[in-house]
Wavefront OBJ file of the C-alpha trace (Angstrom):
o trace
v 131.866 101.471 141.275
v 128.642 102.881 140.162
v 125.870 103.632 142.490
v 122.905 103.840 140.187
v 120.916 100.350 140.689
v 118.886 99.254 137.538
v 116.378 96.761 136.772
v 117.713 93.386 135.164
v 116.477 92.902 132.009
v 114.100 89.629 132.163
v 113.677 87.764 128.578
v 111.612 84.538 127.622
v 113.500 80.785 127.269
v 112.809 80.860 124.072
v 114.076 84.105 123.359
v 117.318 83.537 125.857
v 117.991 80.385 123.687
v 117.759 82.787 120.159
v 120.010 84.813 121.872
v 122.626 82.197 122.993
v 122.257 80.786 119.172
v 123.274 84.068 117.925
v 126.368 84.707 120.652
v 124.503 87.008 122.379
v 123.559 85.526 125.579
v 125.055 83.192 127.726
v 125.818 81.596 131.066
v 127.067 84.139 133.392
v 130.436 81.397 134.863
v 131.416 82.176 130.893
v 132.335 85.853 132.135
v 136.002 84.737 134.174
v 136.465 88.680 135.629
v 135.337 88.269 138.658
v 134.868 92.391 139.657
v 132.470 92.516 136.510
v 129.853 89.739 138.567
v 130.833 91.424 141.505
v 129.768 95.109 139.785
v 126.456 93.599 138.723
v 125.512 91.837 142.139
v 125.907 95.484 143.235
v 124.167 97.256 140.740
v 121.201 94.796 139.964
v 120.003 93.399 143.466
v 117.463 91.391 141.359
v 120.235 89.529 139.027
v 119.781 85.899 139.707
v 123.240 85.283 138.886
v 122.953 83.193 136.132
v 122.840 84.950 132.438
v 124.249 87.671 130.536
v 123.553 89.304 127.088
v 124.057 91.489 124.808
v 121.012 94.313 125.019
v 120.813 97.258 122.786
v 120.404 100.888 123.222
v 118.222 103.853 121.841
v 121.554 104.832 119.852
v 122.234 101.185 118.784
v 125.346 100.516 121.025
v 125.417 96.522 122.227
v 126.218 96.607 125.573
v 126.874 93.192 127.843
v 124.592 93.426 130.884
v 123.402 90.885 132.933
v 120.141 88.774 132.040
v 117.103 86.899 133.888
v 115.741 84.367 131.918
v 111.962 83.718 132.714
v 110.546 80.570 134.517
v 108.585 78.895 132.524
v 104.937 78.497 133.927
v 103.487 74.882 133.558
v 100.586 75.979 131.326
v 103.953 77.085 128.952
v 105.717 73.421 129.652
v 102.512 71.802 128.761
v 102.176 73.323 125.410
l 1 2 3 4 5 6 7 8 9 10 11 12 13 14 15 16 17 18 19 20 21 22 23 24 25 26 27 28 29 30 31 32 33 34 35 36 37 38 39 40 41 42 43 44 45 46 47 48 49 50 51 52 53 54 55 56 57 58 59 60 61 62 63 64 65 66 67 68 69 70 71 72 73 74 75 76 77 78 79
């Protein structure tokens, strides 16, 4: 297991549902290995536990990480 602890990449709703449109982003209980939740509980002590996605890297590699969506505030709901 790696020891190098990472921030979790935090993206909007609105962008979250893009995402999932696309196949990019999903609920995490769609990922059925266990050790890779376990692996990211470990590595990214501010995962929520619910998403996943697809983020890119400076060389252009996808790579399936796991995902906070953001709340949405009420002056957002409202609009």
């Amino acid at each position: 297991m790696s020891s190098s602890r990472t921030a979790t990449v935090t993206m909007s709703r609105a962008e979250y549902e893009r995402c999932v449109h696309r196949g990019l982003a999903g609920p995490a209980p769609m990922i059925e290995d266990s050790a890779v939740i376990t692996r990211w509980r470990a590595d990214h002590p501010d995962w929520r536990g619910r998403y996943w996605a697809y983020t890119e890297t400076d060389d252009g590699v996808l790579r399936l990480r796991p995902l906070n969506v953001a709340r949405t505030t009420r002056s957002q709901a409202a609009a």
